[in-house]
N, C-alpha and C positions, 0 to 999 in steps of 0.2 A: 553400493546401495545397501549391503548387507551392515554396514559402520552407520549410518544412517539411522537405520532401522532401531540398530540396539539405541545410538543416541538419544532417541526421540523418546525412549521410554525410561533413560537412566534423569532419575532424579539428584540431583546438585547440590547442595550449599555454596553459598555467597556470603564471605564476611566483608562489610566498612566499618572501619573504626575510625573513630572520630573522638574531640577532648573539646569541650568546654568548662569553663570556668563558672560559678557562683555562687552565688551569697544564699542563703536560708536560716529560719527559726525555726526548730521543731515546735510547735503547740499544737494543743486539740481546743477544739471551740466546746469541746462537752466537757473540757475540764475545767476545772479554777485554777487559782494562779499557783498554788501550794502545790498540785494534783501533776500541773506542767513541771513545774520542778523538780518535783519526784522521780516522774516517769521520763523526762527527757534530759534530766541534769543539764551539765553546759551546752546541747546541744538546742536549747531554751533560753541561750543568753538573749535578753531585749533586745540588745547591739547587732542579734545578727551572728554568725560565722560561713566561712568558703569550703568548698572544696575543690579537687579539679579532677572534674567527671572524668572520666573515659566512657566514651559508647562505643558497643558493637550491636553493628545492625544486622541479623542473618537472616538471607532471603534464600529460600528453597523453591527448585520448580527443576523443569524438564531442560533438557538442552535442547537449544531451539537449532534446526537442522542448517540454516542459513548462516546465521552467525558463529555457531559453536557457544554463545555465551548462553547461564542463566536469565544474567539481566546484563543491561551495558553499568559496567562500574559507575561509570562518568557522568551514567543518566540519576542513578543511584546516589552517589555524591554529592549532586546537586539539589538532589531534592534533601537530602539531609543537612545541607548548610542551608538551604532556604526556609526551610521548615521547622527544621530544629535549632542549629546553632545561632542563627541567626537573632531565634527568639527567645535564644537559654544564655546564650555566653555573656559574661560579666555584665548579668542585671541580680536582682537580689527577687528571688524565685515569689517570693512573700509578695511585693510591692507589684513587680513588672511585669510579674507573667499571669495573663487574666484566670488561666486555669487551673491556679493555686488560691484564690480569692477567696475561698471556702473549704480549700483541700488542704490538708494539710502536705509538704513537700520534703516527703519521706521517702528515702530511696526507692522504694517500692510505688509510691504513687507517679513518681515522676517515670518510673520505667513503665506504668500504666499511661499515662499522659502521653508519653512520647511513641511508642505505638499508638496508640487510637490516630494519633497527629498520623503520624506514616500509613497506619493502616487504610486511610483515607486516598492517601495519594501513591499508592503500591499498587496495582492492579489484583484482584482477587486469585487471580489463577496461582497467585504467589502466596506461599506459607511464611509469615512472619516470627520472627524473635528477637526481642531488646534484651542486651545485656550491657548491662549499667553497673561499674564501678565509682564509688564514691569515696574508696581508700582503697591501696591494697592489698587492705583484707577484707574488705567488707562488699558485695556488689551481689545484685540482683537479676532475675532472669525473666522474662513475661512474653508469653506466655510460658507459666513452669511445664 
């Protein structure tokens, strides 16, 4: 009882990492064509360029006294390939994904994007964190 007890009260982290693939244009709608060029060099090519994300998903909470787990990985997983991957991996972020339609899908917006997406279908009693790799050396955290 007395393992139990401390259990219920130790908080956790839960990492899934997950990779998807694709396509994006950095541009701003507030700039001009010269302004995107400047500020985003190749990363503004018209054509388009890829990357191959890495995500990590961290999910924080209690250890729940029944299972021993945070959360079930597997349930976790799942909602990341359905929600995420599903709707990221090798489309072109620009064109396919509705929530770039006006955003522009800068490492940071996307790691913004993809929480809100999760944070919807995560239960609240759970602390959230996206950690988005877009090179490696380059990768983002949200919430910082």
């Amino acid at each position: 009882m007395y393992i139990c007890s401390i259990m219920e009260r130790l908080k956790v982290s839960v990492f899934r990492k997950e990779h998807f693939n694709a396509a994006h244009r950095l541009n701003s709608l507030m700039l001009n064509v010269e302004e995107n060029k400047a500020v985003f060099g190749k990363c503004n090519n018209d054509n388009f360029h890829g990357h191959n994300y890495e995500l990590i998903v961290k999910v924080t909470g209690f250890i729940d006294e029944l299972t021993g787990y945070v959360v079930d990985m597997k349930v976790l997983s799942n909602i990341i390939k359905h929600e995420i991957i599903e709707r990221f991996d090798h489309k072109n972020l620009n064109l396919d994904v509705i929530h770039f339609k006006n955003l522009n899908p800068t490492a940071e917006n996307i790691a913004l994007v993809i929480y809100n997406i999760l944070r919807d279908k995560i239960e609240a009693k759970y602390e959230l964190k996206i950690i988005l790799s877009e090179t490696e050396r380059n990768y983002v955290e949200y919430p910082a």
